[in-house]
FIVEX-10598 format. One record per residue (C-alpha): z, x, y. Coordinates in Angstrom, 3 decimals, padded with zeros to 6 digits. Each point is the difference from the previous one (the first is absolute). Layout:
<atoms>
zz Z xx X yy Y;
...
</atoms>
This chain:
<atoms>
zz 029.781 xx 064.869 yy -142.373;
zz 001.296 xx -002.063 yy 002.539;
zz 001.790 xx -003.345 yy 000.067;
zz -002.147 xx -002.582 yy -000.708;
zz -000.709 xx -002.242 yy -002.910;
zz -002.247 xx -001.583 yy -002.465;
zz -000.700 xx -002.635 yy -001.692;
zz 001.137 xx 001.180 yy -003.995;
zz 002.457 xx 002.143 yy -001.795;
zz -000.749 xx 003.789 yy -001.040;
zz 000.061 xx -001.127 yy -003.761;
zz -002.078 xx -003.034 yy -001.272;
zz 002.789 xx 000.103 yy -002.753;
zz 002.638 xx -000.588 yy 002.356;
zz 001.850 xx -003.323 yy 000.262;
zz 002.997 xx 000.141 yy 002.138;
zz -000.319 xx 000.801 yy 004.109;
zz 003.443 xx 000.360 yy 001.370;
zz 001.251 xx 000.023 yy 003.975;
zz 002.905 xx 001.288 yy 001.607;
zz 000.671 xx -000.831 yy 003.240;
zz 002.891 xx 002.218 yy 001.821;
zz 001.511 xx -000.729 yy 002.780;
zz 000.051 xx 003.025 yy 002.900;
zz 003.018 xx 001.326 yy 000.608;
zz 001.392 xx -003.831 yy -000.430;
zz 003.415 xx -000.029 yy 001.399;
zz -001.191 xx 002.128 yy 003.148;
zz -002.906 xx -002.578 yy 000.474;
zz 002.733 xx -002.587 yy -000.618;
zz 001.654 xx 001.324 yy 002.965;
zz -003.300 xx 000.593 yy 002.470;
zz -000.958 xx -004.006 yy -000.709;
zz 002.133 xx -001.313 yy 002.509;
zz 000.101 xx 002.968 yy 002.308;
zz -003.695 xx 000.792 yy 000.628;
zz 000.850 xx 002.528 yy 002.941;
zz 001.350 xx 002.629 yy -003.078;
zz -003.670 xx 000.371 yy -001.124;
zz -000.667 xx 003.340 yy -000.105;
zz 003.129 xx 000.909 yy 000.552;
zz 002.469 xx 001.873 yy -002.974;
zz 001.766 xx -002.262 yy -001.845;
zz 003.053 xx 000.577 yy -002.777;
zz 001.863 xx -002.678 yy -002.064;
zz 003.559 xx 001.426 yy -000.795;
zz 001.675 xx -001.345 yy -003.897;
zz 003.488 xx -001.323 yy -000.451;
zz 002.653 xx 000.696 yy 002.530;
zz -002.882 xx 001.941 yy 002.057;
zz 000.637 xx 003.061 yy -002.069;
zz -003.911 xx 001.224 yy -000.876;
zz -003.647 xx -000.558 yy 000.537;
zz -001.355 xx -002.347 yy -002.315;
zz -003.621 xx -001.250 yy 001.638;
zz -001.944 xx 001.950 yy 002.919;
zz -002.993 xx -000.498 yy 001.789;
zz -002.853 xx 001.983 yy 000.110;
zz 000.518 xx 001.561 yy 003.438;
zz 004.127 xx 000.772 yy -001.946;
zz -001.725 xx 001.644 yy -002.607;
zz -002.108 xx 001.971 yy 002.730;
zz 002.997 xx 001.941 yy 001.263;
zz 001.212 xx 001.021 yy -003.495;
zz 002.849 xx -002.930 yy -000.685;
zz 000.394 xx 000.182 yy -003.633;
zz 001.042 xx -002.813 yy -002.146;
zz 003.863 xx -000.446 yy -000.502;
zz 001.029 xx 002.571 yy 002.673;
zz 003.461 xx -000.735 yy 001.715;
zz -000.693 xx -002.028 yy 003.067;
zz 002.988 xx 002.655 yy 001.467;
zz -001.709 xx 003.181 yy -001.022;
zz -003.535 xx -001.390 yy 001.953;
zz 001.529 xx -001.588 yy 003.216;
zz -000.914 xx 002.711 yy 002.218;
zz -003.890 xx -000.472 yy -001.234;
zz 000.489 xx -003.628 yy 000.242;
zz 001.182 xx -000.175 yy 003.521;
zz -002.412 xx 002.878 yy 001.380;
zz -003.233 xx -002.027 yy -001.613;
zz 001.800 xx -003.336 yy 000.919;
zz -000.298 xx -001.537 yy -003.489;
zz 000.708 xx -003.313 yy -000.447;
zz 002.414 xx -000.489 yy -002.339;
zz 001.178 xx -003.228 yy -002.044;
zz 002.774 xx -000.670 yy -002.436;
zz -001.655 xx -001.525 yy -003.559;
zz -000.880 xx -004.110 yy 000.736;
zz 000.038 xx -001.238 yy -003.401;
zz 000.002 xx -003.450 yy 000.748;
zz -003.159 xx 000.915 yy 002.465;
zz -001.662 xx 002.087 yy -002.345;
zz 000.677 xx -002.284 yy -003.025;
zz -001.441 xx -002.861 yy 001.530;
zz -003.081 xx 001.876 yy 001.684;
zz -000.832 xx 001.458 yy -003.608;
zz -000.011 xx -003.863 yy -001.302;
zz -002.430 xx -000.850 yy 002.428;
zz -002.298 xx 002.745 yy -001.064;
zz -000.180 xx -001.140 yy -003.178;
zz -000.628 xx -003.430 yy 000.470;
zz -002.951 xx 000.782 yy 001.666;
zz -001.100 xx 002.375 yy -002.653;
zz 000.520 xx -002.955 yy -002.308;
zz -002.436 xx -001.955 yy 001.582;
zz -002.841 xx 002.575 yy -000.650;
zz 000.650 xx -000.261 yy -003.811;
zz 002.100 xx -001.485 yy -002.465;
zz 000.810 xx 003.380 yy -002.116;
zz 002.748 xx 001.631 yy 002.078;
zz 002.973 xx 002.796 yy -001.312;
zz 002.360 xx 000.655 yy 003.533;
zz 001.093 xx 003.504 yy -001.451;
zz 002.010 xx 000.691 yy 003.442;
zz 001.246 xx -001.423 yy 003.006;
zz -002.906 xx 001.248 yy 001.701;
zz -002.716 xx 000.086 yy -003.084;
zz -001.716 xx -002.044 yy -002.642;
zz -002.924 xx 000.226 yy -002.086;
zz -002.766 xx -002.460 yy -000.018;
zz -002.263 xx -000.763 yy -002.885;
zz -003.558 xx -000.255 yy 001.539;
zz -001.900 xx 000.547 yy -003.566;
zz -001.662 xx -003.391 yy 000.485;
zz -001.954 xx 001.195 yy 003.632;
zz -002.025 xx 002.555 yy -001.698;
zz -002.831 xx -001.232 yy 001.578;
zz 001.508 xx 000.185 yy 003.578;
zz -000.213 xx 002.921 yy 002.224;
zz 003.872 xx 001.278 yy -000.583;
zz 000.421 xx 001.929 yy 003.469;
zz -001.477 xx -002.880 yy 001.884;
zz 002.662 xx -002.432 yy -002.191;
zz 002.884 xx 003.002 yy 000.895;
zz -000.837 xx -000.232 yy 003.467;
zz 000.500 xx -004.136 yy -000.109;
zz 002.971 xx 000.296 yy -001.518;
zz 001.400 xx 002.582 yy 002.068;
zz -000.955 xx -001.850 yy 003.098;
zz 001.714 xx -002.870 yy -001.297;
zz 002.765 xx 001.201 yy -000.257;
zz 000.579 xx 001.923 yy 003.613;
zz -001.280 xx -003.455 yy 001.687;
zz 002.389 xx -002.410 yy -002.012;
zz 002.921 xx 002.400 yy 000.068;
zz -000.829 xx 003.009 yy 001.700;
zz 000.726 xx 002.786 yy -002.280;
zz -002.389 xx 003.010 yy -000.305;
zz -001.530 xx 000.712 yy -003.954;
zz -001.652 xx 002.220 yy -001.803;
zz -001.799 xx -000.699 yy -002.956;
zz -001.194 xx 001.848 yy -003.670;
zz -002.248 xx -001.705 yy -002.487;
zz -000.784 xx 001.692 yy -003.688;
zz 000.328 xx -001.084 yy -003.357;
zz 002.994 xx 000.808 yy -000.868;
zz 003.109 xx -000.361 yy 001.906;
zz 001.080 xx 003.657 yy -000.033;
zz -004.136 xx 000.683 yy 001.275;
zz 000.901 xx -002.477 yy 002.522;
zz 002.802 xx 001.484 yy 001.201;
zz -001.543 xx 003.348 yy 000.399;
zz -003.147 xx -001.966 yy 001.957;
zz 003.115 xx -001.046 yy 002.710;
zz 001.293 xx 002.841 yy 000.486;
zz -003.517 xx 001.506 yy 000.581;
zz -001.082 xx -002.904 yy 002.258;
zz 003.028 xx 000.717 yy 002.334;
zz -001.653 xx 003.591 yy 000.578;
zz -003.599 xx -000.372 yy -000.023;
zz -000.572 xx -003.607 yy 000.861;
zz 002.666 xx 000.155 yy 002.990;
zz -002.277 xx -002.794 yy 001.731;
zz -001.232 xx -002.068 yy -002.238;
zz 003.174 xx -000.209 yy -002.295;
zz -001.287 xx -000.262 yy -003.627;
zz -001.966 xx 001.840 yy -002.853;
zz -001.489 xx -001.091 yy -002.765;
zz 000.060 xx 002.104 yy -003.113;
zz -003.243 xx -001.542 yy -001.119;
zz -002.264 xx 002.955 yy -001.428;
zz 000.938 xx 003.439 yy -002.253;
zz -000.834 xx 002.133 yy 002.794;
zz 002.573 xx -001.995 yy 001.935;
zz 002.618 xx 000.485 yy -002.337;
zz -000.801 xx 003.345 yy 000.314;
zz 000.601 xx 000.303 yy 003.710;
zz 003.106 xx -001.679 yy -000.091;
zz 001.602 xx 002.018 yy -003.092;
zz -001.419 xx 003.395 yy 001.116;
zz 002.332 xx -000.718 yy 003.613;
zz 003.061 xx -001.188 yy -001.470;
zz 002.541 xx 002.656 yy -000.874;
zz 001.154 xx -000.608 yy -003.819;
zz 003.783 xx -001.089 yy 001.283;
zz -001.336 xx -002.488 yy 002.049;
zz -001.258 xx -002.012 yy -002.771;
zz 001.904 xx -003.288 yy -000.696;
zz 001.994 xx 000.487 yy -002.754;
zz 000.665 xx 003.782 yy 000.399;
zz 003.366 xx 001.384 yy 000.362;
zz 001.598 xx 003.289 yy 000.469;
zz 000.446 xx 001.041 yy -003.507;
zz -003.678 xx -000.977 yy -000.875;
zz -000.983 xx 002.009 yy 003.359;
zz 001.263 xx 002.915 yy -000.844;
zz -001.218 xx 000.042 yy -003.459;
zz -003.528 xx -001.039 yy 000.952;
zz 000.263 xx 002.732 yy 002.411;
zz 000.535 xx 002.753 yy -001.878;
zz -002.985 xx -000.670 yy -002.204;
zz -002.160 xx -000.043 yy 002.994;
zz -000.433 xx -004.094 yy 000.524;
zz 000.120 xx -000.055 yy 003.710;
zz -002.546 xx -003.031 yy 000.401;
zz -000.150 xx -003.323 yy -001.232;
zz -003.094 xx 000.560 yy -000.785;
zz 001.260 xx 002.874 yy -002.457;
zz 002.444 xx -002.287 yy -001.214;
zz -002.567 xx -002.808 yy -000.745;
zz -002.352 xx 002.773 yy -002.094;
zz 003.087 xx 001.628 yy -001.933;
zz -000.231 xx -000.420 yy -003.343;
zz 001.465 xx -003.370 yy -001.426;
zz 001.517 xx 001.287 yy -003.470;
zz 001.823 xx 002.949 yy 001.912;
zz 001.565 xx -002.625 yy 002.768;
zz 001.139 xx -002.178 yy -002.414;
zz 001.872 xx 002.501 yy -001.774;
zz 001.338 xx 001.280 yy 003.269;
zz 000.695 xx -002.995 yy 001.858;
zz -000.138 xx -003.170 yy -002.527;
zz -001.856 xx -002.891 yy -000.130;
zz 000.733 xx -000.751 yy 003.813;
zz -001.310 xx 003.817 yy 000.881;
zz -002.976 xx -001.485 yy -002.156;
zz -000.497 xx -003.466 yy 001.865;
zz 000.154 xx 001.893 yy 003.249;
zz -002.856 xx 002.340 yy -000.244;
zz -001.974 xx -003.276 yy -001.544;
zz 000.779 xx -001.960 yy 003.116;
zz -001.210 xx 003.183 yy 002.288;
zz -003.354 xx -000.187 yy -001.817;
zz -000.170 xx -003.587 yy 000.901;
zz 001.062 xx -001.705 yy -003.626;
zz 002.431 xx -002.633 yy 000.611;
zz 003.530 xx 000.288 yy -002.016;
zz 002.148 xx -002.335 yy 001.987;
zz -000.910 xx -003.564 yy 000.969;
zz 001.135 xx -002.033 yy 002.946;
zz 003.786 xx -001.418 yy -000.051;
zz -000.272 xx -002.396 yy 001.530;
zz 003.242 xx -001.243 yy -000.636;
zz 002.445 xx 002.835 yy 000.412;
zz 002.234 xx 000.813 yy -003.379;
zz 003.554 xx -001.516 yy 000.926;
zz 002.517 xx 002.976 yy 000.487;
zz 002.503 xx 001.615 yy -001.928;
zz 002.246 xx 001.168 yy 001.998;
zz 001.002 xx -001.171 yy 003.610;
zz 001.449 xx 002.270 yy 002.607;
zz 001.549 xx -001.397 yy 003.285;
zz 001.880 xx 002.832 yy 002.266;
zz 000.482 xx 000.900 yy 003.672;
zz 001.215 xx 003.311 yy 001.650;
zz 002.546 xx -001.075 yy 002.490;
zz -000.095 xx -000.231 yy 004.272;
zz 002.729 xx 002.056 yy -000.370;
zz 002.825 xx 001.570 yy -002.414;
zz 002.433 xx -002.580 yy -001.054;
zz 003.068 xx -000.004 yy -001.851;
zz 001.415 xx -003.653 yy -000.019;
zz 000.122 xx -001.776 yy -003.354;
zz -001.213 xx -003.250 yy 001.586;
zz -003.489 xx 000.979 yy 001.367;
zz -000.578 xx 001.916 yy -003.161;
zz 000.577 xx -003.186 yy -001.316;
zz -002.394 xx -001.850 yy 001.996;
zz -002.900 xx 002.392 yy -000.366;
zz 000.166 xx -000.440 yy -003.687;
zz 000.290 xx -003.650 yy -000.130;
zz -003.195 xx -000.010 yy 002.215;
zz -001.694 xx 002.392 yy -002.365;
zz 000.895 xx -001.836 yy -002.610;
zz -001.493 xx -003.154 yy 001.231;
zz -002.828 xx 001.728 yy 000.890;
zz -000.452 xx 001.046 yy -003.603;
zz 000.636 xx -003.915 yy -000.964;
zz -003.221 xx -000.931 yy 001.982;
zz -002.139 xx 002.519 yy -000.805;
zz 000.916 xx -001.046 yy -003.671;
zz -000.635 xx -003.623 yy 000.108;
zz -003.300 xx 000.566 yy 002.403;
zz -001.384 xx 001.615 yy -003.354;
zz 001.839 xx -002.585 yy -002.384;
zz 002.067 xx 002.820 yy -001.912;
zz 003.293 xx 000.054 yy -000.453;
zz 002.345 xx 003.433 yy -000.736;
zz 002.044 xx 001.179 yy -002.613;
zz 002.218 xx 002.992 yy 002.290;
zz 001.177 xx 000.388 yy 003.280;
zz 000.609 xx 003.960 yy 001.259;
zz 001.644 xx 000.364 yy 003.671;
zz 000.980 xx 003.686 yy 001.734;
zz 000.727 xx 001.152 yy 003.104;
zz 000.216 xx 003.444 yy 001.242;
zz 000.507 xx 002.514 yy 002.656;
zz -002.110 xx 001.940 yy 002.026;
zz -000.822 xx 002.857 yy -001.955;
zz -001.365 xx 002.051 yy 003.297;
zz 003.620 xx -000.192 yy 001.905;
zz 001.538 xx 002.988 yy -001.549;
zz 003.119 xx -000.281 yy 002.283;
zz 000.202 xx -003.510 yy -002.256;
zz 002.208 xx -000.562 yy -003.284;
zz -002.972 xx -001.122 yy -002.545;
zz -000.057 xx -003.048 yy -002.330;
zz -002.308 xx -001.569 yy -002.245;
zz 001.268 xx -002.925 yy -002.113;
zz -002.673 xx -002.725 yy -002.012;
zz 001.220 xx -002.371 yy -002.160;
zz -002.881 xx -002.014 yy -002.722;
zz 001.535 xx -003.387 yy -001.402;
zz -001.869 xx -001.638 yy -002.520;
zz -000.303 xx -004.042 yy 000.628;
zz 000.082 xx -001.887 yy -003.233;
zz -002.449 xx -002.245 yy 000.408;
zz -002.750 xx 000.669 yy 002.010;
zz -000.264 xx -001.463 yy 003.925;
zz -001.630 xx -000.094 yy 002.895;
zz 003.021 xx -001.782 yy 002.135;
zz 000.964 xx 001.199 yy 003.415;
zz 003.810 xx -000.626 yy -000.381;
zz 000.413 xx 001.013 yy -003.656;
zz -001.610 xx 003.507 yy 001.185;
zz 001.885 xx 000.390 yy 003.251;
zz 003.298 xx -000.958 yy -002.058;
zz -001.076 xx 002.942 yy -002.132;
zz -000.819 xx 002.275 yy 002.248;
zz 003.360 xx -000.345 yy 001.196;
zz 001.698 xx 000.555 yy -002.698;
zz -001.933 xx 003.269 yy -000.513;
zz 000.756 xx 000.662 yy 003.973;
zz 003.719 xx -000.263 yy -000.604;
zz 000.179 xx 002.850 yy -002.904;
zz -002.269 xx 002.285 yy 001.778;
zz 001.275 xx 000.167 yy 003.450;
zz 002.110 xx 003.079 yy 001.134;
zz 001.896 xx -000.679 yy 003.357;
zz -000.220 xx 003.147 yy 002.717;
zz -003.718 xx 000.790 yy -000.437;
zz -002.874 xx -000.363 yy 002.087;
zz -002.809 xx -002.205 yy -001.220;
zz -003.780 xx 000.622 yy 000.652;
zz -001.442 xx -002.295 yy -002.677;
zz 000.456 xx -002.668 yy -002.310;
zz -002.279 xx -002.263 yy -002.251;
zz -000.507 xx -002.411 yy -003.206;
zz -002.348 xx 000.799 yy -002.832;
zz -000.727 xx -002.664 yy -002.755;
zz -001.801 xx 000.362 yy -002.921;
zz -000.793 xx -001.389 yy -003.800;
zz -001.966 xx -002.371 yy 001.652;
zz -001.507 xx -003.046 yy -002.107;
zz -001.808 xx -002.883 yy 000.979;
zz 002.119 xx -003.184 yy 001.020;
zz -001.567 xx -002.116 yy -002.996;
zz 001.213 xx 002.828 yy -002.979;
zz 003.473 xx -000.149 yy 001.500;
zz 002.562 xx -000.102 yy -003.155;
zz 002.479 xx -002.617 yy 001.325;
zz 003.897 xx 000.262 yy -001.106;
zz 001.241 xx -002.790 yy -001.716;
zz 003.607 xx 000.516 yy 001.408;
zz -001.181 xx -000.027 yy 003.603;
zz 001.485 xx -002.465 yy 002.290;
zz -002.494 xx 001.041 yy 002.662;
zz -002.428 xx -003.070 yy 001.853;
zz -002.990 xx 001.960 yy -000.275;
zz -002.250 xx -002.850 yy 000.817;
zz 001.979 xx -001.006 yy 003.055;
zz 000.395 xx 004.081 yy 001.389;
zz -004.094 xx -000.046 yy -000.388;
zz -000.341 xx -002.855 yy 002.029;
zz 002.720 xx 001.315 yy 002.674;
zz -002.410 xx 003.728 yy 000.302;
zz -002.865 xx -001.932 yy -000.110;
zz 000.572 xx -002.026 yy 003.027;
zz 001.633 xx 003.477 yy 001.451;
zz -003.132 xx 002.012 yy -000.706;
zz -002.035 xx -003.181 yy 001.595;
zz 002.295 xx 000.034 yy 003.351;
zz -000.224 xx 003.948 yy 000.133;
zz -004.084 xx -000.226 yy 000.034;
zz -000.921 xx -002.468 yy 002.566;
zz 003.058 xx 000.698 yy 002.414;
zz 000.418 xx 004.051 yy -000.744;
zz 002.068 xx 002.449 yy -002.084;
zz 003.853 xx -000.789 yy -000.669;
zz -000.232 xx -003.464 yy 001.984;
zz 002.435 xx -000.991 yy -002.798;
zz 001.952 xx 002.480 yy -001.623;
zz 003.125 xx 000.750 yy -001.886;
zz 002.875 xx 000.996 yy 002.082;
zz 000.388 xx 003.086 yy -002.162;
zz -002.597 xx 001.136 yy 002.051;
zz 001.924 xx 000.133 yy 003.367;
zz -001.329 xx -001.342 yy 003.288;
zz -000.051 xx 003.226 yy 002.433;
zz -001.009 xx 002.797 yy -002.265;
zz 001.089 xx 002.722 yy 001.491;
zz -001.081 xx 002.312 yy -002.410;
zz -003.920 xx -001.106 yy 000.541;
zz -002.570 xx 002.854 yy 000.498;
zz -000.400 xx 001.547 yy 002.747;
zz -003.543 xx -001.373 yy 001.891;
zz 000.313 xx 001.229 yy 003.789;
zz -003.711 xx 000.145 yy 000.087;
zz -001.066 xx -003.113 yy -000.992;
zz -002.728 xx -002.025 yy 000.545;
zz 000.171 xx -003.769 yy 000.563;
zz -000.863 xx -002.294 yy -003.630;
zz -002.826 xx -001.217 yy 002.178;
zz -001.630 xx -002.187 yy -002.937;
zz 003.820 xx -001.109 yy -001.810;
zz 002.426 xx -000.840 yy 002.545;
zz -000.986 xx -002.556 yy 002.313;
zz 002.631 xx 001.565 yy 002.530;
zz -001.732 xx 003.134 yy 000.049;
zz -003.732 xx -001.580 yy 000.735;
zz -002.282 xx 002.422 yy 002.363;
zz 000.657 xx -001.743 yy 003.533;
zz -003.707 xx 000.425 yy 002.100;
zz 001.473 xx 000.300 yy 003.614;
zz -002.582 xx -001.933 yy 002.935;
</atoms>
């Protein structure tokens, strides 16, 4: 069918026109931006405490590197195919990914960013335009303002969309985008992608499709509507619409604030001192303090563990978590890491090994439906003011410029990065240097 476009939708009926632009293999392209001679060359991007492959290029995926292997179980490959391998830049990556989408934002208003490397557009209003040729402007866009490689699926429905990407990545290797825009179309695409491929498809629903012979998408999208309902709800039901192009979910543009928020770190190394446990949960904690009051929300309990490392046999094992509930509701740095203490000091064991700890909160509310205690002494006006101006300094002059002293100043219990690549775009120290 081939990958160009035209100028209207496959259904006069149809209403909605939905893009999703994906970034390739984003934090390996991340990493190839500012060193051009690894073009063409394998590339990995190790997680936390460079323990497993989380992002490969496509000449990695060439020699069989599967996501998530041990970085120790692969060395020999890596070294005899002299792989270039990186420890996870999240300040880089973070940063490069917010670039992306500002550009994106300036091709239309209507924009969801579902991932650090995705969003959705809404191009309903350019029915009239030729959609591959508008694909192909957007994608060069963005690799000549930032420099990251896209790929880019058009349908109308998000799901459709999706499907369009992942077929554009295969068949449209050169031009970079396909445009679901006719039945036969929707055909092709559907008909090539395996049924546990299809967004929204897990195991359990794999399996099950499976073994009453729905290999296809394309089976999936002609199953009988009544009979996946039953089987698979209303979202089994919304699914199979969305594959035959009826749109069920709308932009978000605004993402929904969250319920729960997670901040933990694996390690560099095992430690058993009180102290640095102590400082690695402060600075979670605080972490979970910002990420509250970015989203104006405030939280209603505080859970902190820590544990061993489960693979060291040889090791005693201990898992201790503590949840305290917080009386009135808060989004305050201190009153958190004061908490988290407290939880620290009835949880820790002395003579174990630690791997991991980490601070959950949760019962979230919004700032403005916070009940108040009338038998509080607290300022709470004056502590806004004080993380306000703390949460300014931090922005413009980088992370932890101010912080509590909870939070230690050498961190010795930091992950372990002994690959990493410079914050070329964040840290004015670590600016690309051209040499005459």
């Amino acid at each position: 069918m081939g990958c160009s476009g035209t100028y209207y939708f496959f259904s006069s009926k149809t209403l909605s026109m939905f893009a999703i632009v994906d970034c390739n293999n984003f934090y390996a392209s991340c990493e190839r931006l500012f060193q051009p001679q690894l073009e063409h060359q394998p590339i990995v991007v190790l997680s936390n405490n460079d323990g497993c492959v989380i992002a490969r290029s496509n000449e990695a995926k060439a020699l069989g590197i599967k996501m998530g292997a041990p970085a120790f179980e692969i060395q020999t490959l890596l070294e005899q195919h002299q792989v270039a391998v990186f420890s996870s830049n999240y300040a880089l990556y973070g940063d490069l990914s917010h670039r992306v989408m500002q550009v994106l934002g300036r091709f239309t208003p209507a924009i969801e960013i579902y991932s650090i490397d995705e969003a959705f557009l809404d191009v309903a209003h350019f029915a009239f335009t030729d959609l591959s040729n508008y694909g192909s402007a957007i994608r060069a866009a963005v690799l000549q303002q930032v420099g990251i490689p896209t790929t880019i699926g058009m349908a109308t429905s998000k799901t459709l969309a999706k499907a369009a990407n992942r077929y554009a990545k295969k068949a449209c290797k050169t031009t970079g985008v396909f445009v679901i825009d006719s039945e036969a179309k929707r055909q092709e695409v559907l008909e090539a992608l395996p049924v546990e491929d299809v967004w929204g498809i897990g195991r359990k629903y794999q399996i099950w499709l499976d073994a009453h012979n729905i290999k296809t998408a394309w089976q999936l999208s002609n199953a009988n509507l009544a009979w996946i309902q039953k089987k698979m709800g209303v979202v089994g039901l919304r699914l199979v619409k969305e594959l035959q192009g009826i749109a069920c979910y709308d932009l978000e543009e605004q993402p929904a604030a969250k319920q729960g928020i997670m901040t933990s770190r694996s390690f560099g190394h095992l430690i058993s001192e009180k102290k640095l446990l102590q400082e690695a949960i402060a600075t979670h904690a605080t972490r979970c303090a910002e990420k509250l009051r970015k989203q104006d929300s405030c939280c209603a309990l505080i859970q902190v563990f820590i544990h061993t490392n489960a693979y060291r046999k040889q090791d005693a094992q201990y898992h201790g978590v503590l949840s305290i509930p917080i009386p009135t509701a808060t989004d305050s740095t201190s009153e958190l890491i004061q908490l988290a203490m407290s939880a620290l000091d009835h949880i820790y064991k002395p003579g174990f090994l630690y791997k991991k700890a980490g601070v959950y909160v949760s019962e979230i509310v919004p700032r403005s439906q916070v009940q108040l205690s009338l038998f509080s002494s607290k300022d709470r006006g004056k502590e806004k003011q004080l993380h306000d101006a703390m949460d300014k300094i931090n922005t413009l002059m980088g992370r932890d410029k101010v912080r509590y002293a909870a939070a230690g100043i050498s961190r010795k219990w930091k992950l372990r990065q002994e690959k990493k690549s410079p914050c070329y775009t964040t840290n004015v120290n670590e600016l690309l240097r051209i040499k005459n």
